[in-house]
ZAVEX-159682 format. One record per residue: z, y, x of N, C-alpha, C in turn; chain; residue number from 1. Coordinates in Angstrom, 3 decimals, always signed. Each point is the difference from the previous one (the first is absolute). Layout:
N
n_Z / n_Y / n_X / ca_Z / ca_Y / ca_X / c_Z / c_Y / c_X / kette / nr
Z / Y / X / Z / Y / X / Z / Y / X / A / NUM
...
% end
This chain:
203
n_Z / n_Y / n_X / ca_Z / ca_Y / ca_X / c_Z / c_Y / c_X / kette / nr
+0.000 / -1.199 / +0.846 / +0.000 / +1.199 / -0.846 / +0.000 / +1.237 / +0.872 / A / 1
-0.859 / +0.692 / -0.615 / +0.043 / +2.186 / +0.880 / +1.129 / +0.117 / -0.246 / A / 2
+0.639 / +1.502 / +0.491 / +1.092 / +0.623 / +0.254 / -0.730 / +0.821 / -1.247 / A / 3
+1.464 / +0.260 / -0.617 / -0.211 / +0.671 / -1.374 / -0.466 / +1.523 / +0.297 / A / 4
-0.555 / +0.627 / -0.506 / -0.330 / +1.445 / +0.166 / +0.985 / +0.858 / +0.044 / A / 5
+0.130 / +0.554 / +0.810 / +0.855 / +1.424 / +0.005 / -0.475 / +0.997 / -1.058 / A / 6
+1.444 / +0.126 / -0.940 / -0.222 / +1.059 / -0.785 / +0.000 / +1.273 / +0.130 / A / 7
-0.661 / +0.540 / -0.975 / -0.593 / +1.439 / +0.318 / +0.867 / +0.789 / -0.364 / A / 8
+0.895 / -0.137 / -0.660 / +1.431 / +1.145 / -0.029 / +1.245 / -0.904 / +0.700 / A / 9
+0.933 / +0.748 / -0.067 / +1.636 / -0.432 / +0.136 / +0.848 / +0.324 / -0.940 / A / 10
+0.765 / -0.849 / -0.593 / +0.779 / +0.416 / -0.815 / +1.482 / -0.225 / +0.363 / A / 11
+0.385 / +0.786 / +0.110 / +1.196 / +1.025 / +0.901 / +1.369 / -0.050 / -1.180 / A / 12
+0.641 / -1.047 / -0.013 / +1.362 / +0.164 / -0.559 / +1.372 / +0.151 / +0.619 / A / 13
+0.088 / +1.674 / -0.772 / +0.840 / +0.553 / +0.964 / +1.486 / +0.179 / -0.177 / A / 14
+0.742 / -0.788 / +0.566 / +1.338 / +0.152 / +0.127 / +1.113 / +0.326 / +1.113 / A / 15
-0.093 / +0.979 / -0.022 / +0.835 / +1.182 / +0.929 / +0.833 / +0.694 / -1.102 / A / 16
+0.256 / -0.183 / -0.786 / +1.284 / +1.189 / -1.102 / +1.086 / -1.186 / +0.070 / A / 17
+0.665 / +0.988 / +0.539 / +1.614 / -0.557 / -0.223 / +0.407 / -0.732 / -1.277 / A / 18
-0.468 / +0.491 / -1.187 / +0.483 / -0.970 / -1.220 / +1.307 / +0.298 / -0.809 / A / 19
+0.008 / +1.122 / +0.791 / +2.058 / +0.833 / -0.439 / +0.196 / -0.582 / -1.035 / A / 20
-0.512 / +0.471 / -1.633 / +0.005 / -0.286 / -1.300 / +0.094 / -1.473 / -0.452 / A / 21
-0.842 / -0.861 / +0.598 / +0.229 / -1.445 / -0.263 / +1.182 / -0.740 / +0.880 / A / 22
+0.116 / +0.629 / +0.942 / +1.576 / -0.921 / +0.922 / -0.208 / -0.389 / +1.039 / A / 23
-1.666 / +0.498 / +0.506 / -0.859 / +0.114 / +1.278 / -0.656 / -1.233 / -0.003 / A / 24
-1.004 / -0.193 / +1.251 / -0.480 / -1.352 / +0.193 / -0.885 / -0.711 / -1.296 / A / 25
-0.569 / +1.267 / -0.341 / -1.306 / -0.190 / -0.958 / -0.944 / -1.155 / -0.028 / A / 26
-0.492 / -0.406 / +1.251 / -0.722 / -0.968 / +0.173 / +0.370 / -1.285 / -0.039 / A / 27
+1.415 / -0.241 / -0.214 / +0.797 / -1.287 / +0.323 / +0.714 / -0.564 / -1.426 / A / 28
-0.115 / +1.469 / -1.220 / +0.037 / -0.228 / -0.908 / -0.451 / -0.890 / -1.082 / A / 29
+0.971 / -1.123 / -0.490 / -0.678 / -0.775 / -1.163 / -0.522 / +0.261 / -0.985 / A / 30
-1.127 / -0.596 / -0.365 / -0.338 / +0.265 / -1.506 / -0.851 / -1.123 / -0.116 / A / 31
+0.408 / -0.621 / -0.983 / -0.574 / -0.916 / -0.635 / -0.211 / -1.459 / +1.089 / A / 32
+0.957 / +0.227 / +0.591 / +0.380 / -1.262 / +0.757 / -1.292 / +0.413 / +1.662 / A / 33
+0.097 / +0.912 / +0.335 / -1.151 / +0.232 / +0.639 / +0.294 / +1.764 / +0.528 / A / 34
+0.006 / +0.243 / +1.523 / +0.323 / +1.677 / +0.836 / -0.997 / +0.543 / -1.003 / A / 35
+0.302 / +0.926 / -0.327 / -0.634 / +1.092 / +0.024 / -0.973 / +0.676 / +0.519 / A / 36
-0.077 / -0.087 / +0.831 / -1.292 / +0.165 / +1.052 / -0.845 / -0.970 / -0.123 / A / 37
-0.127 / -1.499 / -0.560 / -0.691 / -1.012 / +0.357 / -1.268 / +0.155 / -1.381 / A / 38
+0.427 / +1.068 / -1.454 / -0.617 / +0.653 / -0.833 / -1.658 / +0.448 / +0.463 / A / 39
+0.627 / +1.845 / +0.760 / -1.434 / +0.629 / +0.104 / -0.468 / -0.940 / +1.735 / A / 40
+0.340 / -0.719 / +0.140 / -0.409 / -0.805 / +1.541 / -0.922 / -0.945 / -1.261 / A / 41
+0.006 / -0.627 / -0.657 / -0.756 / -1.289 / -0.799 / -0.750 / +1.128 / -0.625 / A / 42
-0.271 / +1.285 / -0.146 / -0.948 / +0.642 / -1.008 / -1.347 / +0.413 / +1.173 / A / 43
+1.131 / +0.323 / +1.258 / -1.180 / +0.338 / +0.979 / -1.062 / -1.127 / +0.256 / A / 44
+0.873 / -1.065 / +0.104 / -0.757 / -0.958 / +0.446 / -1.089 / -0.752 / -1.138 / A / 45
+0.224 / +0.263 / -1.279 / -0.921 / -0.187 / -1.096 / -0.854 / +1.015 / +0.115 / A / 46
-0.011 / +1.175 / +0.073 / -1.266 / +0.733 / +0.418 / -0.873 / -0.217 / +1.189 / A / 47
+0.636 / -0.536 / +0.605 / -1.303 / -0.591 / +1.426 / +0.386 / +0.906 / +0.842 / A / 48
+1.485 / +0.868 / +0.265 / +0.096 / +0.975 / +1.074 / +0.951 / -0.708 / +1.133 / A / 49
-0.276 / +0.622 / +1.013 / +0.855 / -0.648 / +0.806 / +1.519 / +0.189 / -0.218 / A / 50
+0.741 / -0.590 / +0.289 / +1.743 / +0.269 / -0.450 / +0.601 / +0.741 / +1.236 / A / 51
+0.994 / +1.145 / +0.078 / +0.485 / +0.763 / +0.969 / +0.955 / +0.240 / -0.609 / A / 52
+1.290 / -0.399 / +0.747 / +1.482 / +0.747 / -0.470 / +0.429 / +1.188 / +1.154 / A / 53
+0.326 / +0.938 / -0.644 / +0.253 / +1.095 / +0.638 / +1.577 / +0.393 / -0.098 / A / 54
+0.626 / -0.759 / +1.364 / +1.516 / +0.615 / -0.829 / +0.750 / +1.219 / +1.717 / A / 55
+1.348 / -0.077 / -0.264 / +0.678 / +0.369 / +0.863 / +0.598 / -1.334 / +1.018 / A / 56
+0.480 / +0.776 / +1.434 / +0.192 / -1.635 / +0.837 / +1.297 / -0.575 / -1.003 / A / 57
+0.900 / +1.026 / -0.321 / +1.285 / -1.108 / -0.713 / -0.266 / -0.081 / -1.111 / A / 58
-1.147 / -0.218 / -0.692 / -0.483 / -0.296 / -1.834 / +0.192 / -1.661 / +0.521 / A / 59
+1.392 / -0.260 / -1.212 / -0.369 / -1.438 / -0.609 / -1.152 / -0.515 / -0.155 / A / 60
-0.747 / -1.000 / +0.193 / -1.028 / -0.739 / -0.683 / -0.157 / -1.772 / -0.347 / A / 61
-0.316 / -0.424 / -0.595 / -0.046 / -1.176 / -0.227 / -1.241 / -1.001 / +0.955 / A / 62
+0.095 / -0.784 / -0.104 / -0.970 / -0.918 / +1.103 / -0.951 / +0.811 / -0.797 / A / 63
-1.759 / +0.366 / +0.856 / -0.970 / +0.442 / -0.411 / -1.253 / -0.512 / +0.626 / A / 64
-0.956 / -0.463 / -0.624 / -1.273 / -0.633 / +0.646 / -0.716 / +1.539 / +0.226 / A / 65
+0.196 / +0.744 / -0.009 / -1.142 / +1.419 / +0.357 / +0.720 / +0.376 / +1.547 / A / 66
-1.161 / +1.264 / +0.661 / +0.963 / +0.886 / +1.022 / +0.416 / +1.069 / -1.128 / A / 67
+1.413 / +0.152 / +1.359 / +0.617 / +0.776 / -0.311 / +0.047 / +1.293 / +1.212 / A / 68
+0.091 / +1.608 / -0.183 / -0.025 / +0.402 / +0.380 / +1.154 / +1.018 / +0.205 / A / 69
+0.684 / +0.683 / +0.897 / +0.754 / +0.758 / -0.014 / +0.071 / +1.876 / -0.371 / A / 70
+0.224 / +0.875 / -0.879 / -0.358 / +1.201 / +0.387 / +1.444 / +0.436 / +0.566 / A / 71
-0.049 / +0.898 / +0.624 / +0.729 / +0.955 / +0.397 / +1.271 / +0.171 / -0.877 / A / 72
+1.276 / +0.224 / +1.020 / +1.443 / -0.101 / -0.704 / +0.585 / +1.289 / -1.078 / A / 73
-0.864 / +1.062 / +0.826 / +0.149 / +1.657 / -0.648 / -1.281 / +0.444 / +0.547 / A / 74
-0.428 / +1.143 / -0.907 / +1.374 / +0.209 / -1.164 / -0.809 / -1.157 / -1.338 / A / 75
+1.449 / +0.176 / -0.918 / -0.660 / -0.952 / -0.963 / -0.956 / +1.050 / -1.034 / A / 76
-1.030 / -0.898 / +0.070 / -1.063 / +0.780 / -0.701 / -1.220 / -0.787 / -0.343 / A / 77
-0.423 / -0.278 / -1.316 / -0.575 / -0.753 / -0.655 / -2.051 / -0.143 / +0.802 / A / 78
+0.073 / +1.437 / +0.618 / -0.747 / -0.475 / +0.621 / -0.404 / -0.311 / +1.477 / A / 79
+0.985 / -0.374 / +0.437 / +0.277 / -1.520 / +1.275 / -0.644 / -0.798 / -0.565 / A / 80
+0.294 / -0.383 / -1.041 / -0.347 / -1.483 / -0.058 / -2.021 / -0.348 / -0.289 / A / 81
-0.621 / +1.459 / -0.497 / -1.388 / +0.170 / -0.587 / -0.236 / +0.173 / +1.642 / A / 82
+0.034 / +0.392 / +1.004 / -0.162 / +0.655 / +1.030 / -0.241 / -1.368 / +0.646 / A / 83
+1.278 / -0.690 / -0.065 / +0.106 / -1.169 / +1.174 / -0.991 / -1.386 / -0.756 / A / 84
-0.425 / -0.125 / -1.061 / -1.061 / -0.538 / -0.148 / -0.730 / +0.487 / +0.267 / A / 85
-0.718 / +0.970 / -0.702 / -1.368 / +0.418 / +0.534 / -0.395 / -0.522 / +1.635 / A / 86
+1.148 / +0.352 / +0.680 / +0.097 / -0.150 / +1.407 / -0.328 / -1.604 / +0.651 / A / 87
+0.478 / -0.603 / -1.035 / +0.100 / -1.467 / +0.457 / -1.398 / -0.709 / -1.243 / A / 88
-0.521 / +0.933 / -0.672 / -1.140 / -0.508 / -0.874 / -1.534 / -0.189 / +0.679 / A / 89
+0.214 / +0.607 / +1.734 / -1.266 / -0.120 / +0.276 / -1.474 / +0.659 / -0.876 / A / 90
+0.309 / +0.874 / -0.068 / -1.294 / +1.103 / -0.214 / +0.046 / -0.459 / -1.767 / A / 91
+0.638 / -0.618 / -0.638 / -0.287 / -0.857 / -1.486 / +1.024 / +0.934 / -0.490 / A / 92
-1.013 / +0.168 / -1.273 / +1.086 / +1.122 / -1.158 / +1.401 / -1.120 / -0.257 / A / 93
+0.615 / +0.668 / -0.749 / +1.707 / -0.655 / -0.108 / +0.425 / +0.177 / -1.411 / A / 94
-0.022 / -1.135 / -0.430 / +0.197 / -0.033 / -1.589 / +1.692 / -0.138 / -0.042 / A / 95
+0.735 / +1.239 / -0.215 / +1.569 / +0.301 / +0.229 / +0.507 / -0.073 / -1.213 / A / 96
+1.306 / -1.372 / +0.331 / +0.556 / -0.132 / -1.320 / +1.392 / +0.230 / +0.376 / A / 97
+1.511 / -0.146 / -1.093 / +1.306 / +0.062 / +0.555 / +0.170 / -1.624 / -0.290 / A / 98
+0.882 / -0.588 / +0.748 / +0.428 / -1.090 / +0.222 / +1.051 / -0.031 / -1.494 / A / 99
+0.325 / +0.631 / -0.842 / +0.597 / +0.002 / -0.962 / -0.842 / +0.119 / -1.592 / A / 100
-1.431 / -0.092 / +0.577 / -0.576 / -0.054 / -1.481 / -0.620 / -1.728 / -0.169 / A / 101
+0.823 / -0.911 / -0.909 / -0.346 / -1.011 / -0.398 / -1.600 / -0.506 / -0.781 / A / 102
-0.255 / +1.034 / -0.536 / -0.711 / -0.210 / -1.136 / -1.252 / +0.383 / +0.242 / A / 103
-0.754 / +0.275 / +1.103 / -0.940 / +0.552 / +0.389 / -1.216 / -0.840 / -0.487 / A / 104
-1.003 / +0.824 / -0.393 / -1.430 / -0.573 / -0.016 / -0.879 / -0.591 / +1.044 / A / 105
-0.405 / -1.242 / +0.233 / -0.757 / +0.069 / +1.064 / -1.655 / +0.413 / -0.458 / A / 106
-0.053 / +0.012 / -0.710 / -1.245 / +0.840 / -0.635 / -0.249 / +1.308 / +0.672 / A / 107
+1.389 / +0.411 / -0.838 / +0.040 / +1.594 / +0.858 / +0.151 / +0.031 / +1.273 / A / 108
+0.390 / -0.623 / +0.897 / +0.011 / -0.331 / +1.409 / -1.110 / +0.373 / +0.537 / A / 109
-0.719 / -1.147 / -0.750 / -1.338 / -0.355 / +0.750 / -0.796 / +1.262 / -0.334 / A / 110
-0.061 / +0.434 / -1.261 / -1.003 / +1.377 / -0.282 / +0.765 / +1.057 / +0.754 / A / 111
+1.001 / +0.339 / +0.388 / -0.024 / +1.251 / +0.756 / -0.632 / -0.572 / +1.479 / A / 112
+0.379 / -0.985 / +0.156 / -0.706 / +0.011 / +1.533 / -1.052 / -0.019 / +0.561 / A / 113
-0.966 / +0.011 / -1.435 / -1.444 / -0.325 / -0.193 / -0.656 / +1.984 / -0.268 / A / 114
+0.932 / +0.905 / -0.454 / -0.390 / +1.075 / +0.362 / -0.310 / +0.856 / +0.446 / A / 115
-0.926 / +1.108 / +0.550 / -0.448 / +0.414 / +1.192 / +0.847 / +1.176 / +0.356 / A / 116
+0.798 / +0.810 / -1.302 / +0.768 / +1.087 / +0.976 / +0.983 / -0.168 / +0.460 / A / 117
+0.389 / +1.124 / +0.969 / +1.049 / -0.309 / +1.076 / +1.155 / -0.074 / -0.630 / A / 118
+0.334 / +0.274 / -1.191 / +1.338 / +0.308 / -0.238 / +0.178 / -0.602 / -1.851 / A / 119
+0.338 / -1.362 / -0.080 / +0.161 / +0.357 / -1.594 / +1.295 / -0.871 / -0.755 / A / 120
+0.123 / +0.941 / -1.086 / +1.501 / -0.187 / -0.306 / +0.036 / -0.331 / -1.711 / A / 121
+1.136 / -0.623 / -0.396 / -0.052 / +0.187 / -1.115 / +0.902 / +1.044 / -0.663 / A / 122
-0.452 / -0.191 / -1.102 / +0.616 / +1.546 / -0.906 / -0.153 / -0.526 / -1.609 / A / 123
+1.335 / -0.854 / -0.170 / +0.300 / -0.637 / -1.769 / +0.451 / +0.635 / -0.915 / A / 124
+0.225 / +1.231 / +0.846 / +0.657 / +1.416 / -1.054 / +0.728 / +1.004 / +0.078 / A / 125
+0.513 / -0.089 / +1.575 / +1.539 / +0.495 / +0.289 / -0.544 / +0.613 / +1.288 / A / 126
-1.493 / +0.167 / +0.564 / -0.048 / +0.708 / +1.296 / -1.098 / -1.363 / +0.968 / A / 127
-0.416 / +0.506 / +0.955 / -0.768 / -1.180 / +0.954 / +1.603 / -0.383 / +0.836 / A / 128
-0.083 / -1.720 / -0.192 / +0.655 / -0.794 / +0.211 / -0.370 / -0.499 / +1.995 / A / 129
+1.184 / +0.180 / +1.193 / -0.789 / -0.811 / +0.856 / -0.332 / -1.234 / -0.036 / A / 130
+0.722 / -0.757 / -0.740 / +0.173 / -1.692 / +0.445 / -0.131 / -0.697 / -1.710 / A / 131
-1.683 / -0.495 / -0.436 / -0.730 / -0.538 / +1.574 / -0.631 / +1.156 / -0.078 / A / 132
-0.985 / +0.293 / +1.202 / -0.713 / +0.597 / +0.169 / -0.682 / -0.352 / +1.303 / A / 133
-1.362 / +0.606 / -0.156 / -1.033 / -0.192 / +1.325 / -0.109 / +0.806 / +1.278 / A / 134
+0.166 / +0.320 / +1.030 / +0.058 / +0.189 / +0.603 / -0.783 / +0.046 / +1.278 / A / 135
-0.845 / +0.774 / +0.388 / -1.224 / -0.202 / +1.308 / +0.617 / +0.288 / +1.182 / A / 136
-0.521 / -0.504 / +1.153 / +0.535 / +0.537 / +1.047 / -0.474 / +1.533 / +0.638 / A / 137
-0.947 / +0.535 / -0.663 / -0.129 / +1.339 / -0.147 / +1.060 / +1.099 / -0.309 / A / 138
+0.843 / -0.627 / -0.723 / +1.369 / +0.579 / -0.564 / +0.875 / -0.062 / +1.179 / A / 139
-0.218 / -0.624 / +1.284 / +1.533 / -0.206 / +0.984 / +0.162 / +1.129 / +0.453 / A / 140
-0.759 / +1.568 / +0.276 / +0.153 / +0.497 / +0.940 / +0.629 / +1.428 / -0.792 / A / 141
-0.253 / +0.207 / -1.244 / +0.744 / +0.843 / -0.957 / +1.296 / -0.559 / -0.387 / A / 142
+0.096 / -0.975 / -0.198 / +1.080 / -0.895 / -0.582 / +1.068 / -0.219 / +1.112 / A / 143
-0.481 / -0.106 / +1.407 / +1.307 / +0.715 / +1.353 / +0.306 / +1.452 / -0.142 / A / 144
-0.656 / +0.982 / -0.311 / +0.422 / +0.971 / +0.332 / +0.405 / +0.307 / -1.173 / A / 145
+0.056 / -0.707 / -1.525 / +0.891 / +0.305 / -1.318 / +0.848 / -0.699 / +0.802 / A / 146
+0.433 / -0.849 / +0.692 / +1.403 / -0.754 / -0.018 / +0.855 / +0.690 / +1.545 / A / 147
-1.017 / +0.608 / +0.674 / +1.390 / +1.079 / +1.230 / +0.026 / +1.074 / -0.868 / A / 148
-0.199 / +0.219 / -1.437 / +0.651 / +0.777 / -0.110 / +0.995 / -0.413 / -1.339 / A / 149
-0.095 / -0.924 / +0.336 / +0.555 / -0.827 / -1.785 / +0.175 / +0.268 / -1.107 / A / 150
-1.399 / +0.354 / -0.048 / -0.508 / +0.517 / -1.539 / +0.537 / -0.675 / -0.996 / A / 151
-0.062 / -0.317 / -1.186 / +0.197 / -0.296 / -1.188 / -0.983 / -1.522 / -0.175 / A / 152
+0.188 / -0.732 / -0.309 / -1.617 / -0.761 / -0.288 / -0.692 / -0.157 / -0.505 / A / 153
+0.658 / +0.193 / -1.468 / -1.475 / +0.775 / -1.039 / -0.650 / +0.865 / -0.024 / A / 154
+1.081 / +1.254 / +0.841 / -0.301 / +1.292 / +0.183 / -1.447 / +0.143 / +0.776 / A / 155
+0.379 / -1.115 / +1.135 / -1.051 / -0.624 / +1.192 / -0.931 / -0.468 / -0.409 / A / 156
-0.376 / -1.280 / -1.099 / -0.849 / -0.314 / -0.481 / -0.666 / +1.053 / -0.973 / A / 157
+0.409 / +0.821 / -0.583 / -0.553 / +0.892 / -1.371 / -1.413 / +1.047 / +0.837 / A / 158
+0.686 / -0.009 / +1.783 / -0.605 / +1.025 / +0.389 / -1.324 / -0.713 / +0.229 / A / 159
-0.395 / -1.080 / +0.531 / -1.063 / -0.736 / +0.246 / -0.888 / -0.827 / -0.974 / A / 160
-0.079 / +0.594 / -0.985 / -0.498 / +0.195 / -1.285 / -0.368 / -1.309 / -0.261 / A / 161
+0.645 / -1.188 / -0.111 / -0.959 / -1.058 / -0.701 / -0.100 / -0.313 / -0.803 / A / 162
-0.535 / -0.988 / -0.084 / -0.990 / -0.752 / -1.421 / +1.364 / -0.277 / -0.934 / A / 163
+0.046 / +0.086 / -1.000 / +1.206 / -0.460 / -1.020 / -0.237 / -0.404 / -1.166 / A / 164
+0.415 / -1.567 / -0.208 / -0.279 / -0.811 / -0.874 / +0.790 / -0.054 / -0.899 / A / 165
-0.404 / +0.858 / -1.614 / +0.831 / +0.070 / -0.980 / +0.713 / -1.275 / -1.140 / A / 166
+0.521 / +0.495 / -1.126 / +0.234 / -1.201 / -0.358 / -1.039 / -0.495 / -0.809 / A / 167
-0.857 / +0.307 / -0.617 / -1.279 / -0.701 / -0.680 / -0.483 / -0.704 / +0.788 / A / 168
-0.298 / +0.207 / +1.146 / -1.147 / -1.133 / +1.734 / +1.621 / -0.663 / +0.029 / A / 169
+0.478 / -0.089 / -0.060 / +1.203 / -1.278 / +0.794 / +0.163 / -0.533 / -1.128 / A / 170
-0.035 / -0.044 / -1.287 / +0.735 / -0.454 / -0.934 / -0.762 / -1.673 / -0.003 / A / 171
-1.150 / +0.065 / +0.529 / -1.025 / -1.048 / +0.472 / +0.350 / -1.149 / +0.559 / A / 172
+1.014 / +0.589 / +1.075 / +1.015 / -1.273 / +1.061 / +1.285 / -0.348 / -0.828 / A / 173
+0.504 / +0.719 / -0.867 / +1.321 / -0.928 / -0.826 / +0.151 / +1.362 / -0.286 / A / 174
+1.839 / -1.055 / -0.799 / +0.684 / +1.249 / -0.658 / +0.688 / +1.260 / +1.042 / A / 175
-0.512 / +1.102 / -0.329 / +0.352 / +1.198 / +0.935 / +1.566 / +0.184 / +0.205 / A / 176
+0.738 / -0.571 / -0.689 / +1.601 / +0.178 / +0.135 / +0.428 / -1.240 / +1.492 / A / 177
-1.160 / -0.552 / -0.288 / +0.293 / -1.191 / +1.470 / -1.037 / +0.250 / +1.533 / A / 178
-0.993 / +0.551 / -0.359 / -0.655 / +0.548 / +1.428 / +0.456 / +0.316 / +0.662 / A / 179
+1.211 / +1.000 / -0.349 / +0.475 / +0.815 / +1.024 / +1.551 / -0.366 / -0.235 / A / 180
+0.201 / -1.441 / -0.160 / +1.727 / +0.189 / -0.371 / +0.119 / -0.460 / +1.213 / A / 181
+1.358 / +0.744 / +0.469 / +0.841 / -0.219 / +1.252 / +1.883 / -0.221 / -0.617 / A / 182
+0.380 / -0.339 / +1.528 / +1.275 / -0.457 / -0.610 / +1.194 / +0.777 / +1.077 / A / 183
+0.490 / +0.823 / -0.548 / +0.404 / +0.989 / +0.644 / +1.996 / -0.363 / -0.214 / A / 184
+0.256 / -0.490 / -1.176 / +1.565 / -0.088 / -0.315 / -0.021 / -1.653 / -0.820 / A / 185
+1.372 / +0.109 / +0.048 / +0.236 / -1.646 / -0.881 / -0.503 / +0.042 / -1.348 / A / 186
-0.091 / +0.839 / -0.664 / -0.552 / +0.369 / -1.467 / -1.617 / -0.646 / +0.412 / A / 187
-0.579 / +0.379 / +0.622 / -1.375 / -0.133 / +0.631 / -0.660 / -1.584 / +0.083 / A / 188
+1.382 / -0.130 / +0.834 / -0.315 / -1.638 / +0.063 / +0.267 / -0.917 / -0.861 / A / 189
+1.214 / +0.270 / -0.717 / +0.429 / -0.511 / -1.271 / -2.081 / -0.079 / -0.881 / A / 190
-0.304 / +1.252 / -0.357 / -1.108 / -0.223 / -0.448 / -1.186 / -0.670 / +0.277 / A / 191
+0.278 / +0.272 / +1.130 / -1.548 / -0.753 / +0.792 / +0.217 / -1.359 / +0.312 / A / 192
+1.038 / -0.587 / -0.258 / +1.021 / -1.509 / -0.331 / -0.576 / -0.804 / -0.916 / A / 193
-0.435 / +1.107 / -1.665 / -0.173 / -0.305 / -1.206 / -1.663 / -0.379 / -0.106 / A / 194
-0.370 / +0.764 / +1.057 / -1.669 / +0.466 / -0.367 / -0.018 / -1.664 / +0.906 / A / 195
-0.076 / -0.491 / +1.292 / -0.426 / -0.616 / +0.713 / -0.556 / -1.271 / +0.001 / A / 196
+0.786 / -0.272 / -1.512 / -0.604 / -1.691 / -0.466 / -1.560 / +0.550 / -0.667 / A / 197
-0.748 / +1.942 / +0.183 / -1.388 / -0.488 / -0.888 / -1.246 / +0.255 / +0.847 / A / 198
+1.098 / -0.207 / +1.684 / -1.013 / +0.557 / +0.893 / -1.073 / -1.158 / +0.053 / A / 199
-1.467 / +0.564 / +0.522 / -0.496 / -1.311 / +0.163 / +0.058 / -1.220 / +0.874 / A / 200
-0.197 / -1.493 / -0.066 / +0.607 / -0.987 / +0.588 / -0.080 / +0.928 / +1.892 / A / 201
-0.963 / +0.365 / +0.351 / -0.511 / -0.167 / +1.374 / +0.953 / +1.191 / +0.746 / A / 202
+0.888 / +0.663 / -0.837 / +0.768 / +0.978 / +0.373 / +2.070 / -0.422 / -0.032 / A / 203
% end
C-alpha cells in the first residue's frame, strides 16, 4: 500500500486555557465516558484534516495518536495557540478549533478548509466567532504584531475583515445551538452529557 496523502489543511485543537471555570484540565475532562478533547480530535479527523493539539508544556493531556505541539507559556493569549500552528502547519491553512467544543461538524471542518480566503469565521448571531475558524498563513505576520501588543482577539480578527458565515449558510451542518457549543463550566458539561448519546456513531 502508498503512504496516505498529506492533507491539505491542519486542524489545530487548541488547548492552552487554563479551564478556571470547569476545575481546570479541560482536556482530561470526562464526558460521556470519553476526554474531552478526544470529541473535536474525532471531528478533525472525519474531515480528512490532519490532527494538531496545541497546548501549554504543563496542559494535562490524555494518551493522543496526533502531534502535539507546544505554544509559548506567556503571555496567555488565545492567539499563541493560532500562531503556533500556523507555524507548525507548514505553509497549509489551519482549520482552528477549541479543544472544548464536542459537537463539531466535520462537514463544516472540511468546508472551511476547502475555502480560499485568508480569514473565515463564523457568525450564528452574537458577532464573528474565532473557533472554528479558518485561518491562512498569510494571517501570521499581522496576527504577531496584534499579539506584542495584546490586542483583544476579536478586536484582532474584526480588523482583518473576513469572510463570515451567518446563521442561514451553517444551519446546513446541524443544529446552530451545537456548532459552536463549548464547555466552559459544570452546567456546560452537565449538558453536553445529555446531548452525547445523539452524536453520530463515528464521533
Amino acid at each position: 500500500m502508498g503512504e496516505r496523502p498529506a492533507a491539505t489543511a491542519v486542524g489545530a485543537v487548541l488547548a492552552g486555557g487554563r479551564g478556571r471555570r470547569l476545575g481546570g484540565a479541560k482536556p482530561t475532562v470526562e464526558l460521556g465516558g470519553r476526554a474531552l478533547i478526544e470529541y473535536p480530535l474525532a471531528a478533525v479527523a472525519a474531515a480528512g484534516l490532519e490532527p494538531l493539539v496545541i497546548a501549554k508544556a504543563e496542559t494535562a493531556l490524555p494518551p493522543l495518536g496526533c502531534r502535539v505541539a507546544h505554544e509559548p507559556d506567556s503571555p496567555r493569549h488565545p492567539l499563541h495557540g493560532i500562531l503556533t500552528a500556523l507555524r507548525e502547519a507548514g505553509g497549509r491553512p489551519v482549520v482552528a478549533v477549541g479543544c472544548d467544543m464536542p459537537f463539531l461538524s466535520p462537514g463544516l471542518l472540511a468546508w472551511l478548509a476547502s475555502r480560499p480566503e485568508p480569514l473565515v469565521l463564523l457568525d450564528p448571531g452574537a458577532g464573528p466567532q474565532p473557533f472554528p475558524g479558518r485561518y491562512d498563513p498569510a494571517l501570521a505576520a499581522d496576527l504577531e504584531t496584534q499579539l506584542e501588543a495584546e490586542a483583544p482577539l476579536r478586536r484582532t480578527l474584526a480588523t482583518l475583515e473576513p469572510r463570515t458565515i451567518g446563521a442561514a449558510e451553517l444551519g446546513r451542518f446541524g443544529p446552530l445551538e451545537r456548532l459552536c457549543f463549548n464547555v466552559n463550566t459544570p452546567a456546560d458539561l452537565a449538558r453536553a452529557g445529555s446531548l452525547v448519546p445523539d452524536l453520530p456513531r463515528q464521533l
